[in-house]
N, CA, C and O atoms as a DFTB+ gen file, in Angstrom:
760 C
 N C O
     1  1      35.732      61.958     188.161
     2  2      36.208      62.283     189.466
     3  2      35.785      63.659     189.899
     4  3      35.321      64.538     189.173
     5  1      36.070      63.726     191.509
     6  2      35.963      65.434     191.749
     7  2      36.590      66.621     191.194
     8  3      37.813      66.487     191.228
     9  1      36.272      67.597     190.756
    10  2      37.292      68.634     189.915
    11  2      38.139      69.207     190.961
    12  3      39.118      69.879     190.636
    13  1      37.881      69.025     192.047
    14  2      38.611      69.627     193.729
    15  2      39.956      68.962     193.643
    16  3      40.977      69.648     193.666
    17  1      39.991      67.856     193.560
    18  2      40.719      66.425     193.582
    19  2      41.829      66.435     192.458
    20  3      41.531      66.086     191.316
    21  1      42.898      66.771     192.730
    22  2      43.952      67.257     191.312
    23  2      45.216      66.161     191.147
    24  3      45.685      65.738     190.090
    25  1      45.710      65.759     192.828
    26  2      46.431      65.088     192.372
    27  2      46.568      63.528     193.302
    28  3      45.536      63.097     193.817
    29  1      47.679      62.865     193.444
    30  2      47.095      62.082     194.473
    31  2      48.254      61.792     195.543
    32  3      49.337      62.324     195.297
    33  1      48.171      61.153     196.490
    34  2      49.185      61.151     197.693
    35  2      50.491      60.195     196.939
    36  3      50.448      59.561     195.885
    37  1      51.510      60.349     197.809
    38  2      52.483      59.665     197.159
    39  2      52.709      58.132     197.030
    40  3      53.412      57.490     196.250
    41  1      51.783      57.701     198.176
    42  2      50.966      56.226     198.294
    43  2      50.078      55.908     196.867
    44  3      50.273      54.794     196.380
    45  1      49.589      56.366     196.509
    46  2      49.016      56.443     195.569
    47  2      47.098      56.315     195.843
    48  3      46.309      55.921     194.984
    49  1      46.806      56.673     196.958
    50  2      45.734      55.952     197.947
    51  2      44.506      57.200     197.638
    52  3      43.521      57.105     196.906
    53  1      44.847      58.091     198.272
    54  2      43.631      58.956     198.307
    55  2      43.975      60.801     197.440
    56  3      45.018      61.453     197.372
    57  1      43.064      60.993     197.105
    58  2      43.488      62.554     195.985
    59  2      43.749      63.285     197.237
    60  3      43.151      63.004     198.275
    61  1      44.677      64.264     197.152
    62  2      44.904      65.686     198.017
    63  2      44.249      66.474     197.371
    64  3      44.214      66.521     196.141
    65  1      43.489      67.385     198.354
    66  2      42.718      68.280     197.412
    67  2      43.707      69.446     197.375
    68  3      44.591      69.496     198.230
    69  1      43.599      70.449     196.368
    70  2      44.528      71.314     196.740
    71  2      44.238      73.199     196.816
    72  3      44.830      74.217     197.175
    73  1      42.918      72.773     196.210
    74  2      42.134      74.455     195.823
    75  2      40.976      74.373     196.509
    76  3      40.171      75.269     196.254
    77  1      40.542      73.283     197.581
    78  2      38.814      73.343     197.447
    79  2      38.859      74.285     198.828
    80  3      39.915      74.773     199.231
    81  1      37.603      74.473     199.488
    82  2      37.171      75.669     200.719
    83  2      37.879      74.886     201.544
    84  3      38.458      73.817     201.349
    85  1      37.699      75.864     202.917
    86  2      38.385      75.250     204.256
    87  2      37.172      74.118     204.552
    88  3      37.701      73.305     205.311
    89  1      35.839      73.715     204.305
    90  2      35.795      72.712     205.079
    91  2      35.508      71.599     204.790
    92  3      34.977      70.702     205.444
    93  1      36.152      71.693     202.979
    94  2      36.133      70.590     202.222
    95  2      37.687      70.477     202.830
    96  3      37.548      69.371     203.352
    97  1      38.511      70.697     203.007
    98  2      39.928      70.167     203.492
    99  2      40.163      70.066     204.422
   100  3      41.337      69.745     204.608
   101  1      39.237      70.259     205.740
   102  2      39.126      69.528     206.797
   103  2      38.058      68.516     207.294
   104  3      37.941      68.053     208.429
   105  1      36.966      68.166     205.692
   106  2      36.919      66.937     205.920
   107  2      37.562      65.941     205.193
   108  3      37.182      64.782     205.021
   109  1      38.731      66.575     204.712
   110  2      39.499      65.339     203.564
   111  2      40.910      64.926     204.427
   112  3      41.522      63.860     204.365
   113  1      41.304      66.449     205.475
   114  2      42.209      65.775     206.560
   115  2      41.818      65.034     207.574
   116  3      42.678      64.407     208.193
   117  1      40.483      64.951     207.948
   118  2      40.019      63.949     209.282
   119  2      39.997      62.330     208.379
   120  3      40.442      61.293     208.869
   121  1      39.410      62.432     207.070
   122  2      39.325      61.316     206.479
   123  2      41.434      60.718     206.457
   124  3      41.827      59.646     206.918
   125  1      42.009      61.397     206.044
   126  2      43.386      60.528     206.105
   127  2      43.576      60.386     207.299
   128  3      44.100      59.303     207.559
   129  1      43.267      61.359     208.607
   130  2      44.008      61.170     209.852
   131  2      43.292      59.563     210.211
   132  3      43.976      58.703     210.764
   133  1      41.695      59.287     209.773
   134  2      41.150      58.101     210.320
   135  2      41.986      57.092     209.487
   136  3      42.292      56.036     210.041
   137  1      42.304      57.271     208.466
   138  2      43.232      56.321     207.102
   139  2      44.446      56.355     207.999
   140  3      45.074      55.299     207.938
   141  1      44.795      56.964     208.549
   142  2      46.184      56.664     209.351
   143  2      47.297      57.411     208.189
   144  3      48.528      57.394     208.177
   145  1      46.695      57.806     207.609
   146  2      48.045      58.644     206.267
   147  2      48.425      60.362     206.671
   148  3      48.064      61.428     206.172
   149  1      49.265      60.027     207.739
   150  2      49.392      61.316     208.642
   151  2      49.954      62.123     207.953
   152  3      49.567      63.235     208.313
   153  1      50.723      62.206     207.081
   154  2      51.610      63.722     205.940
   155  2      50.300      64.093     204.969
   156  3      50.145      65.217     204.492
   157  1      49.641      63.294     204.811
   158  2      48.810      63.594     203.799
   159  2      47.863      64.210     204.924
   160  3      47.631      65.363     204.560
   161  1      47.227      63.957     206.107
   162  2      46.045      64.895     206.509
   163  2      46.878      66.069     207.493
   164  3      46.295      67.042     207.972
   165  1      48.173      65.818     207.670
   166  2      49.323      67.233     207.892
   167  2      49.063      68.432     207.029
   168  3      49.081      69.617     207.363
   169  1      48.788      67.833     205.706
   170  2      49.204      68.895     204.474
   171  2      47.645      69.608     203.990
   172  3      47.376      70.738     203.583
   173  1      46.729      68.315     204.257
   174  2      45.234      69.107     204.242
   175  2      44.963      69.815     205.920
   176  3      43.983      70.554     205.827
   177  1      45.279      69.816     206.760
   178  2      45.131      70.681     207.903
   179  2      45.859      71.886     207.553
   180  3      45.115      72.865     207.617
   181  1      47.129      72.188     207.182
   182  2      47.691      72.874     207.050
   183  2      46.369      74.015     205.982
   184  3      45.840      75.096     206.242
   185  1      46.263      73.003     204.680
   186  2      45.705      73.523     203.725
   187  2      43.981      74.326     204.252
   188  3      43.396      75.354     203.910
   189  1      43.666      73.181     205.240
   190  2      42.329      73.970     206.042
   191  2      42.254      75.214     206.693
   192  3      41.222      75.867     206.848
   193  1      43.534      75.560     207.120
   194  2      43.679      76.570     208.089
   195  2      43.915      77.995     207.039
   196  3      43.550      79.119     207.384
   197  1      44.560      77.709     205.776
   198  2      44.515      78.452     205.239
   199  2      43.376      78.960     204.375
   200  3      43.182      80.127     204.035
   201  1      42.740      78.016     204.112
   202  2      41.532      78.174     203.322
   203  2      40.149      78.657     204.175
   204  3      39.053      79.084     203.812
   205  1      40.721      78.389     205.409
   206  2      39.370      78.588     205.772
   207  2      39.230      79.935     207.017
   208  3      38.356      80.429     207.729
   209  1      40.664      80.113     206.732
   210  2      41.294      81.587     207.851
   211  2      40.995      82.645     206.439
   212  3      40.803      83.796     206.831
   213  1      40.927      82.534     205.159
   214  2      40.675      83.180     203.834
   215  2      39.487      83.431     203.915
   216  3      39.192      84.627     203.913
   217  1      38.713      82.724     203.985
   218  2      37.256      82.553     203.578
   219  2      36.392      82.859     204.854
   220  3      35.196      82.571     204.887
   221  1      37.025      83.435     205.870
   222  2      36.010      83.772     207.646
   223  2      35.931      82.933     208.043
   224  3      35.617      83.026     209.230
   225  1      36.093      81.589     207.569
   226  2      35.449      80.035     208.747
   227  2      36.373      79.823     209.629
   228  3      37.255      78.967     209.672
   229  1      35.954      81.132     210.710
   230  2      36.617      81.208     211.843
   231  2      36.708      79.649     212.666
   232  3      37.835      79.236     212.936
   233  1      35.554      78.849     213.033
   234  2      35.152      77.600     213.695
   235  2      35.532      76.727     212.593
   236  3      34.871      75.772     213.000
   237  1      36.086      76.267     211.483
   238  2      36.731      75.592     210.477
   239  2      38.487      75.901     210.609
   240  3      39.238      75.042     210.148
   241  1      38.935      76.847     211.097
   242  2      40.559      77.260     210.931
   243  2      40.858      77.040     212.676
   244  3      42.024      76.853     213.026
   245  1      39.606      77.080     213.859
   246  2      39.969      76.799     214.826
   247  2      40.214      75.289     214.940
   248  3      41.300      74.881     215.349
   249  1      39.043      74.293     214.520
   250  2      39.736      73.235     214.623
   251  2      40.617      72.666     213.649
   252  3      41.358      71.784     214.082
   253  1      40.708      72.943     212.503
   254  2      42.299      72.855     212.032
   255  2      43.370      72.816     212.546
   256  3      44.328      72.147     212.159
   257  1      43.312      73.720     213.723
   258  2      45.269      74.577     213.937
   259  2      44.478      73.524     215.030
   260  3      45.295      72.606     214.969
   261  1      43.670      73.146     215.774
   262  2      43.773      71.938     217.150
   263  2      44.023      70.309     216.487
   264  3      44.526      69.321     217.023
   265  1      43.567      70.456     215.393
   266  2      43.914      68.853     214.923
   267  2      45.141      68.708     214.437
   268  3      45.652      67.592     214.528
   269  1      45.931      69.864     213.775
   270  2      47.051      69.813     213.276
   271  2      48.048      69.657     214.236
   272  3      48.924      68.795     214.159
   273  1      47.891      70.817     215.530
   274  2      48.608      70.478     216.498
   275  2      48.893      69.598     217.022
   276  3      49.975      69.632     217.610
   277  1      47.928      68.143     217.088
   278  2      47.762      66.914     217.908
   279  2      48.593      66.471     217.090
   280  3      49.723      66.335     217.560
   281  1      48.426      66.118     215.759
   282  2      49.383      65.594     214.722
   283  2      51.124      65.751     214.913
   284  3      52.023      64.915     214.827
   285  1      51.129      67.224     215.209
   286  2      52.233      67.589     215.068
   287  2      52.927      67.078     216.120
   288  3      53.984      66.460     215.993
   289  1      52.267      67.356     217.378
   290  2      52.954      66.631     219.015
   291  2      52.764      64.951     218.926
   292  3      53.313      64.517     219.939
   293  1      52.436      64.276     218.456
   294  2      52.388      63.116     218.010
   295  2      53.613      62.828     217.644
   296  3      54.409      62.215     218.355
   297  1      53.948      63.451     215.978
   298  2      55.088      63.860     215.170
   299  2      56.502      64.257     216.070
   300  3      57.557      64.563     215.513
   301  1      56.316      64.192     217.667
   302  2      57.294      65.093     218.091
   303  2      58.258      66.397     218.187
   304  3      59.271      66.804     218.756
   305  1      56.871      66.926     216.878
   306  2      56.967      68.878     216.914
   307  2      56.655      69.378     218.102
   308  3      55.662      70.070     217.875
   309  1      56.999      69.471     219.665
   310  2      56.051      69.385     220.569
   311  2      55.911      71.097     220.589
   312  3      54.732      71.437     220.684
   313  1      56.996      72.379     220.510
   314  2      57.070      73.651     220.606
   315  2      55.705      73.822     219.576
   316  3      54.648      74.090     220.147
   317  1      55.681      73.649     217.780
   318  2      54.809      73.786     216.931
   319  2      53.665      73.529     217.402
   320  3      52.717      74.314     217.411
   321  1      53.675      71.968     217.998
   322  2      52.569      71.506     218.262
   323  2      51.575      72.590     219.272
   324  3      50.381      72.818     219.074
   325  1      52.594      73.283     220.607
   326  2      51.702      73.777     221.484
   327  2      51.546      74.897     221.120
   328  3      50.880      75.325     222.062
   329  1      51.723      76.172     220.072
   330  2      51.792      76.756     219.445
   331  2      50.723      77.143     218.539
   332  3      50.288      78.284     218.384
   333  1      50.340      76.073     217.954
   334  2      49.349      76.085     216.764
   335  2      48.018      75.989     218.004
   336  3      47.060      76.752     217.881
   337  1      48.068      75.137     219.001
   338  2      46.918      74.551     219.811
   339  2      46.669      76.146     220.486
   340  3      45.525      76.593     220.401
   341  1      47.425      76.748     220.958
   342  2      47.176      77.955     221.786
   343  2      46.716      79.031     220.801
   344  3      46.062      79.999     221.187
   345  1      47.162      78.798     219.172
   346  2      46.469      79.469     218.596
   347  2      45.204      79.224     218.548
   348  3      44.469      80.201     218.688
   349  1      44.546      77.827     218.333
   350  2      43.293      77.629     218.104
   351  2      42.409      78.357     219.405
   352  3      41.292      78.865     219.313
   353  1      43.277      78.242     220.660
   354  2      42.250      78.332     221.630
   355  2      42.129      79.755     222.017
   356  3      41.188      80.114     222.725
   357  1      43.254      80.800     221.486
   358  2      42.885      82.010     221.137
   359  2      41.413      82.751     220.571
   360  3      40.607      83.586     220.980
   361  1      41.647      81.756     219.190
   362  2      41.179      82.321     217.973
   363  2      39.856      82.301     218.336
   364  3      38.936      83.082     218.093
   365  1      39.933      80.932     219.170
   366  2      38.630      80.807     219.438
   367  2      37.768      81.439     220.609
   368  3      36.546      81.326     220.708
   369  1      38.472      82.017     221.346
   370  2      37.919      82.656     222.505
   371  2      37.757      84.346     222.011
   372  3      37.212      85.250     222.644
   373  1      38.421      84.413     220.679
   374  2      37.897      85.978     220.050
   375  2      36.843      85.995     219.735
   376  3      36.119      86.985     219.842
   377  1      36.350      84.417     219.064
   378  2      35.123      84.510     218.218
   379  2      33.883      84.343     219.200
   380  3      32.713      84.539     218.871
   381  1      34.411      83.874     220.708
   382  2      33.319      83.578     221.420
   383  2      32.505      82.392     221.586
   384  3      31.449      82.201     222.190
   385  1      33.544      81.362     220.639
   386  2      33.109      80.059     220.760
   387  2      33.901      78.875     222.007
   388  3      34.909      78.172     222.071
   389  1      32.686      79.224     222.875
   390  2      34.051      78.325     224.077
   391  2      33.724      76.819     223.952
   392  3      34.582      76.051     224.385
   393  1      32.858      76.414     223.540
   394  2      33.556      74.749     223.199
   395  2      34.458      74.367     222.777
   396  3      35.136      73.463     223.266
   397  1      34.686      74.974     221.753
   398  2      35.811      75.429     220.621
   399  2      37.220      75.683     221.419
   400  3      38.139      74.865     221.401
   401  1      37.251      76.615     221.943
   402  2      38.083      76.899     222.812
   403  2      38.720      76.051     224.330
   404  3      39.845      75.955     224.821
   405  1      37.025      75.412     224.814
   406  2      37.810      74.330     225.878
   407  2      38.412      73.011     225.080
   408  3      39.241      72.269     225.609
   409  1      37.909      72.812     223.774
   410  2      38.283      71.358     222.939
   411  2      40.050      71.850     223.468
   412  3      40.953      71.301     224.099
   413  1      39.893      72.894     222.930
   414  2      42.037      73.004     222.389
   415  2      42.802      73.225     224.133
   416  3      43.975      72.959     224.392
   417  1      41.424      73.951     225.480
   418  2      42.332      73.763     226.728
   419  2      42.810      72.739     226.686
   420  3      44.033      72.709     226.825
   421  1      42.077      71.451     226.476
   422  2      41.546      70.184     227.051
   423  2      42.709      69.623     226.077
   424  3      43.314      68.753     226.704
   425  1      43.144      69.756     225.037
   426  2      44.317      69.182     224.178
   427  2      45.512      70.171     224.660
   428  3      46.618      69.632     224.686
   429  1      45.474      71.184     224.947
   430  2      46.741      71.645     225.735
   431  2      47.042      70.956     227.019
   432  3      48.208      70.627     227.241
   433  1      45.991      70.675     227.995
   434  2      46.207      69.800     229.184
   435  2      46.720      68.757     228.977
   436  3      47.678      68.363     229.642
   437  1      46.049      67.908     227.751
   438  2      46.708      66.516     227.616
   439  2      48.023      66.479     226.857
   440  3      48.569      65.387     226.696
   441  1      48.731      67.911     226.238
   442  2      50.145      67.670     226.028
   443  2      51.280      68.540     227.164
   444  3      52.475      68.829     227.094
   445  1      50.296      68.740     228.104
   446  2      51.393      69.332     229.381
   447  2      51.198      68.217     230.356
   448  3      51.909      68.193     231.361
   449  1      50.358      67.353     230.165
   450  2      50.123      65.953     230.864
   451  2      50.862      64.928     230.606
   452  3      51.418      64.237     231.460
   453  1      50.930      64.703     228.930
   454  2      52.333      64.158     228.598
   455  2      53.854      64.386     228.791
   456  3      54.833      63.644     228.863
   457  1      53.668      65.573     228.839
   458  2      55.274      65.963     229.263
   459  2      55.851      66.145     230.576
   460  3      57.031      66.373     230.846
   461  1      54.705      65.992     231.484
   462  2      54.743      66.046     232.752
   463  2      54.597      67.336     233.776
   464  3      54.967      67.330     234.950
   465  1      54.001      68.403     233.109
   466  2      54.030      69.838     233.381
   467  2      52.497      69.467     233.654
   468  3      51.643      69.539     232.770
   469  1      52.167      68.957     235.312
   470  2      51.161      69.053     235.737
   471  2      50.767      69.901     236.217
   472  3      49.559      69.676     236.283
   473  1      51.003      71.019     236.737
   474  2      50.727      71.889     237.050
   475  2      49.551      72.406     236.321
   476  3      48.357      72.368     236.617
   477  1      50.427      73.108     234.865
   478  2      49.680      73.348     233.628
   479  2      48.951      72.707     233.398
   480  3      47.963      73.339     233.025
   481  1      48.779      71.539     233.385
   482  2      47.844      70.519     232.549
   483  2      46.369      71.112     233.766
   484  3      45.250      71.436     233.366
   485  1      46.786      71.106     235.122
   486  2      45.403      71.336     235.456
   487  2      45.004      72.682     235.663
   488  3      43.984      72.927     236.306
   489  1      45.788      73.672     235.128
   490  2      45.181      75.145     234.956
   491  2      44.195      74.623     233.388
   492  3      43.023      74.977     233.262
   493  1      44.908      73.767     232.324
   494  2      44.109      73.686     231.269
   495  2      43.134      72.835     231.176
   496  3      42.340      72.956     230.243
   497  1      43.045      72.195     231.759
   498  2      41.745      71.515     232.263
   499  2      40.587      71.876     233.155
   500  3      39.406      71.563     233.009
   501  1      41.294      72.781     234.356
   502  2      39.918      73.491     234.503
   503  2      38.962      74.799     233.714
   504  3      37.773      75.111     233.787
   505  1      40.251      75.405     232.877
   506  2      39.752      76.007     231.725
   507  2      39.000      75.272     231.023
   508  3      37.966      75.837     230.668
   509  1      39.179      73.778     230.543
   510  2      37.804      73.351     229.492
   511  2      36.611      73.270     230.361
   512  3      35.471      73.535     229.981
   513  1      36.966      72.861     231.641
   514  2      35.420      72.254     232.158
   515  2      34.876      73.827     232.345
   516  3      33.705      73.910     231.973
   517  1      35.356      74.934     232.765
   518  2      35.137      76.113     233.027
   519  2      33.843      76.674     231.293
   520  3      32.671      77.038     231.188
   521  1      34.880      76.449     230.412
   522  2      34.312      77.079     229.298
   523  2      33.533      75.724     228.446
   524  3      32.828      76.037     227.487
   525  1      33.614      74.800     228.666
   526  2      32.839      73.817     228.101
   527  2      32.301      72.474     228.689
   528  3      32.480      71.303     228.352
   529  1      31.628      73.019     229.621
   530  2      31.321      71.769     230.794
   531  2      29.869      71.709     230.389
   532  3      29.225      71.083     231.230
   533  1      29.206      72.107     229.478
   534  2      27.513      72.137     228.555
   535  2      27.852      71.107     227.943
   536  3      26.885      70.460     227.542
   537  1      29.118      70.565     227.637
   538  2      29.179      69.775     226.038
   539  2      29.610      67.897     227.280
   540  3      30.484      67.494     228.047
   541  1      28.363      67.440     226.714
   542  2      28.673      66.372     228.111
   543  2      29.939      65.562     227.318
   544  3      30.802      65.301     228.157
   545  1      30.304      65.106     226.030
   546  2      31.488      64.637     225.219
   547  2      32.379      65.302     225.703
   548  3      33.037      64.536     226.407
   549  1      32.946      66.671     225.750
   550  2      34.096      67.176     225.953
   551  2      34.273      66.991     227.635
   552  3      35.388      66.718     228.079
   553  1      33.160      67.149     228.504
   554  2      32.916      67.286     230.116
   555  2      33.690      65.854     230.145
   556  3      34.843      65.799     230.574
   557  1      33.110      64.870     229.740
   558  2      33.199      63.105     229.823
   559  2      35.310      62.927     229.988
   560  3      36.113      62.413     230.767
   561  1      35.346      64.090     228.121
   562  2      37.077      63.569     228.597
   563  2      37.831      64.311     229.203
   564  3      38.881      63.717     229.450
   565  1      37.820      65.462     229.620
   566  2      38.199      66.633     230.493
   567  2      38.187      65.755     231.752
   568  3      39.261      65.708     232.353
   569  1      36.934      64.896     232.371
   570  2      37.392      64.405     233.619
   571  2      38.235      63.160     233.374
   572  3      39.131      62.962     234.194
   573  1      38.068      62.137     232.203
   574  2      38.849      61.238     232.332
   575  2      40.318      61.993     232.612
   576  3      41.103      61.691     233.511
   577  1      40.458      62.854     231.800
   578  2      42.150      63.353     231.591
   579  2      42.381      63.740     232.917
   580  3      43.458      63.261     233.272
   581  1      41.802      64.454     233.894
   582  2      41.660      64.817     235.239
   583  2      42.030      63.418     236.116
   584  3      42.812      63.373     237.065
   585  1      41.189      62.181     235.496
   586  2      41.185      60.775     236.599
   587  2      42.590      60.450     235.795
   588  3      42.883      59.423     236.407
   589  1      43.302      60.567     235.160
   590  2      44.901      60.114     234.470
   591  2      45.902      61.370     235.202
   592  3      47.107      61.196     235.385
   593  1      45.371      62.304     235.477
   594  2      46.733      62.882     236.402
   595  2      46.434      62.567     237.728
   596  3      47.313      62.885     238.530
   597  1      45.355      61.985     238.220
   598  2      45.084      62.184     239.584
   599  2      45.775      60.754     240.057
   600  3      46.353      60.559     241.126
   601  1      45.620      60.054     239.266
   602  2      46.361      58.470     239.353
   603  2      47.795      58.763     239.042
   604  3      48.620      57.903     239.351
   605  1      48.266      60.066     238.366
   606  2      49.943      60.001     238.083
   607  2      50.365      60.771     239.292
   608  3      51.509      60.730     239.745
   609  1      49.455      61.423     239.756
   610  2      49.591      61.762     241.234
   611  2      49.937      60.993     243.018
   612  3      50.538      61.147     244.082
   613  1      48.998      60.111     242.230
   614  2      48.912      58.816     243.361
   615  2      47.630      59.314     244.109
   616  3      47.657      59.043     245.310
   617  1      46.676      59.883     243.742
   618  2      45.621      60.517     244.312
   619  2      44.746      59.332     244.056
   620  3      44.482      59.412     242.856
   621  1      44.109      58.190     244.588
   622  2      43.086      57.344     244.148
   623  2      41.839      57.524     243.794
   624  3      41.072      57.235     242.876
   625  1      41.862      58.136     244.875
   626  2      40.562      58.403     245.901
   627  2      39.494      59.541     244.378
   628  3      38.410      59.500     243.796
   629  1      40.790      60.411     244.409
   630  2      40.276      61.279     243.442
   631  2      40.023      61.142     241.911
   632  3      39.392      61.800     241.083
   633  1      40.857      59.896     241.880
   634  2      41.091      59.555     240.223
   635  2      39.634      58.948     240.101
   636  3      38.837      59.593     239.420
   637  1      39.253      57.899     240.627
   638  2      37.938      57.211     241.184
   639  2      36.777      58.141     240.577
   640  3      36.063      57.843     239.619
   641  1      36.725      59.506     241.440
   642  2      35.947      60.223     241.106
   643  2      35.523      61.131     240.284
   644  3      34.551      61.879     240.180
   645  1      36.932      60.776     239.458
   646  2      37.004      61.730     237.976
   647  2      36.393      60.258     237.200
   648  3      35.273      60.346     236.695
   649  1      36.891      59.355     237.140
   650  2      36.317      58.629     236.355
   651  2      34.755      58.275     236.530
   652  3      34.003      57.888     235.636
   653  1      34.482      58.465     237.693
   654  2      33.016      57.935     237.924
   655  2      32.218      59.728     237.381
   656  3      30.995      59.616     237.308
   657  1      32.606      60.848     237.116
   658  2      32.254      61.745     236.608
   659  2      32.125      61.546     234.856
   660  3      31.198      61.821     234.093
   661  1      33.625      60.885     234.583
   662  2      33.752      60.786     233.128
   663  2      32.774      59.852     232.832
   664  3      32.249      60.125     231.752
   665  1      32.238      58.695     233.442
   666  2      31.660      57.621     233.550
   667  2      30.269      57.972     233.139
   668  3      29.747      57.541     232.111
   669  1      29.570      58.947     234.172
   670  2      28.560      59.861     234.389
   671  2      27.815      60.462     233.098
   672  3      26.670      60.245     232.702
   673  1      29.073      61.493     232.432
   674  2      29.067      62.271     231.146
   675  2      28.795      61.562     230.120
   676  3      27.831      61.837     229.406
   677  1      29.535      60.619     229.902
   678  2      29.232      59.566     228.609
   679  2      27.919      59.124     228.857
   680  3      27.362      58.856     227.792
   681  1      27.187      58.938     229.864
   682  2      26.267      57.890     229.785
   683  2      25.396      59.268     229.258
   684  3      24.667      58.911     228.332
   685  1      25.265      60.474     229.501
   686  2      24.350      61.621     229.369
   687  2      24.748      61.746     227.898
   688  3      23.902      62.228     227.144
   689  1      26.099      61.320     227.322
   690  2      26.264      61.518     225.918
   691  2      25.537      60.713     225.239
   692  3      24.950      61.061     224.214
   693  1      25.492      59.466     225.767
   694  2      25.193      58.102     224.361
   695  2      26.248      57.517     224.271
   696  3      26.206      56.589     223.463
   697  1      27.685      57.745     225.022
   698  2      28.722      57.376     224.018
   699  2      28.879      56.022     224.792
   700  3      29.092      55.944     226.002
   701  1      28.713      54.715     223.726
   702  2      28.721      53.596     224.976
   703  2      30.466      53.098     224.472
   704  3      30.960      52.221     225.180
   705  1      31.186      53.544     223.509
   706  2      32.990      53.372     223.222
   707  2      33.358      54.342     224.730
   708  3      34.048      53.786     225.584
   709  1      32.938      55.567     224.946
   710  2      33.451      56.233     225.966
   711  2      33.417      55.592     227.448
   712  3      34.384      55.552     228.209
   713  1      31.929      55.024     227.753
   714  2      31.748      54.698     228.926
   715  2      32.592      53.403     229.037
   716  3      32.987      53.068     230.154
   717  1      32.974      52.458     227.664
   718  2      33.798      51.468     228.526
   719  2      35.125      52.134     228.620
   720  3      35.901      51.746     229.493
   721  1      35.425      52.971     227.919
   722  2      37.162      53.285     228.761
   723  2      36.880      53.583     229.767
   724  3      37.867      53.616     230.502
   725  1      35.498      53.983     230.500
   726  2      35.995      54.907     231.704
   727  2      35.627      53.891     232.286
   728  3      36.089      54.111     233.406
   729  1      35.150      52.971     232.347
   730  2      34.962      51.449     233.113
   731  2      36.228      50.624     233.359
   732  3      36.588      50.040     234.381
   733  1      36.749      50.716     232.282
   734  2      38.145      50.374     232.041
   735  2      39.285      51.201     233.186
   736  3      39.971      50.612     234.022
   737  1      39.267      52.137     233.040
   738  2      40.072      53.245     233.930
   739  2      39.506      52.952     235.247
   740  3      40.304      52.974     236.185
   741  1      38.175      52.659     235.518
   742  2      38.077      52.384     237.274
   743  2      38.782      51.284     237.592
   744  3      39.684      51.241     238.429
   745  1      38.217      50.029     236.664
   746  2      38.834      48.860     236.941
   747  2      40.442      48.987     237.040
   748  3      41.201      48.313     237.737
   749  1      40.772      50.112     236.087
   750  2      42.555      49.687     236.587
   751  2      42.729      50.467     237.994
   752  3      43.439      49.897     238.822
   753  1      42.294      51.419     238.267
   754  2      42.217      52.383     240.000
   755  2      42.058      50.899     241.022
   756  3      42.844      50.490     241.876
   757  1      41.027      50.434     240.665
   758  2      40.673      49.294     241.693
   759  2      41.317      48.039     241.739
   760  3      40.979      47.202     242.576
């Protein structure tokens, strides 16, 4: 086995690592979050942020504290949750990485979108497209999330045109899973 790999989840399913670098433990927490074994990639995010806030991997501890956060507001930590996310999008606007930084606006929008603090949600959304509107993936869901308040708005007209933007982005991505949600999202507008 791996010497990283010490013990194993309480499922008995996959090893927790418990000593390895930050970005061996944030690819061993994306692997449980896709496994659906959410305490176990809780405890390697946690473990990423520390390992990799130790070691300088400034862009390794930023998306940590944004994936952990999602977890956590999921979890119904929602204070932690927005907390850790505003850290990431700090941390990350020290280092000068604004993709980095619009990823975690763009997840702050979508948990002031959930809670109904629209307002916020679209100060943090024009912050991602502002600082990461180069990255046509992040551009693609920044407008979908834009065409989901504009429809909780009752704005049609406008939701339409966020999606036919999000629509737009994906196709410049490749992403053909993205372009049918946003096909999906017109069809429900229409």
């Amino acid at each position: 086995g791996d010497a990283r790999m010490t013990s194993l989840s309480p499922e008995g399913a996959l090893p927790v690592p418990e000593h390895s670098p930050g970005a061996d433990c944030l690819e061993q927490a994306r692997e449980y979050e896709r496994a659906s074994l959410v305490p176990q990639a809780v405890r390697c995010y946690e473990a990423a942020v520390q390992a990799a806030g130790a070691q300088g991997e400034g862009e390794g501890q930023v998306e940590a504290l944004r994936r952990l956060a999602v977890l956590r507001y999921r979890g119904d930590q929602r204070e932690q949750a927005h907390a850790l996310c505003l850290q990431s999008y700090e941390l990350a606007r020290r280092m000068g990485a604004d993709v980095q930084a619009a990823e975690a606006a763009n997840t702050l929008g979508g948990m002031d979108l959930s809670s109904g603090a629209l307002e916020e949600a679209t100060r943090h959304f024009a912050r991602a497209l502002e600082l990461g509107g180069a990255s046509w993936e992040l551009k693609a869901r920044v407008e979908q999330n834009l065409g989901v308040h504009a429809n909780i708005r009752g704005d049609l007209d406008e939701a339409l045109t966020r999606y036919h933007s999000s629509l737009e982005a994906y196709r410049r991505a490749g992403n053909e899973h993205g372009r049918a949600i946003a096909y999906h999202n017109l069809g429900m507008v229409c």
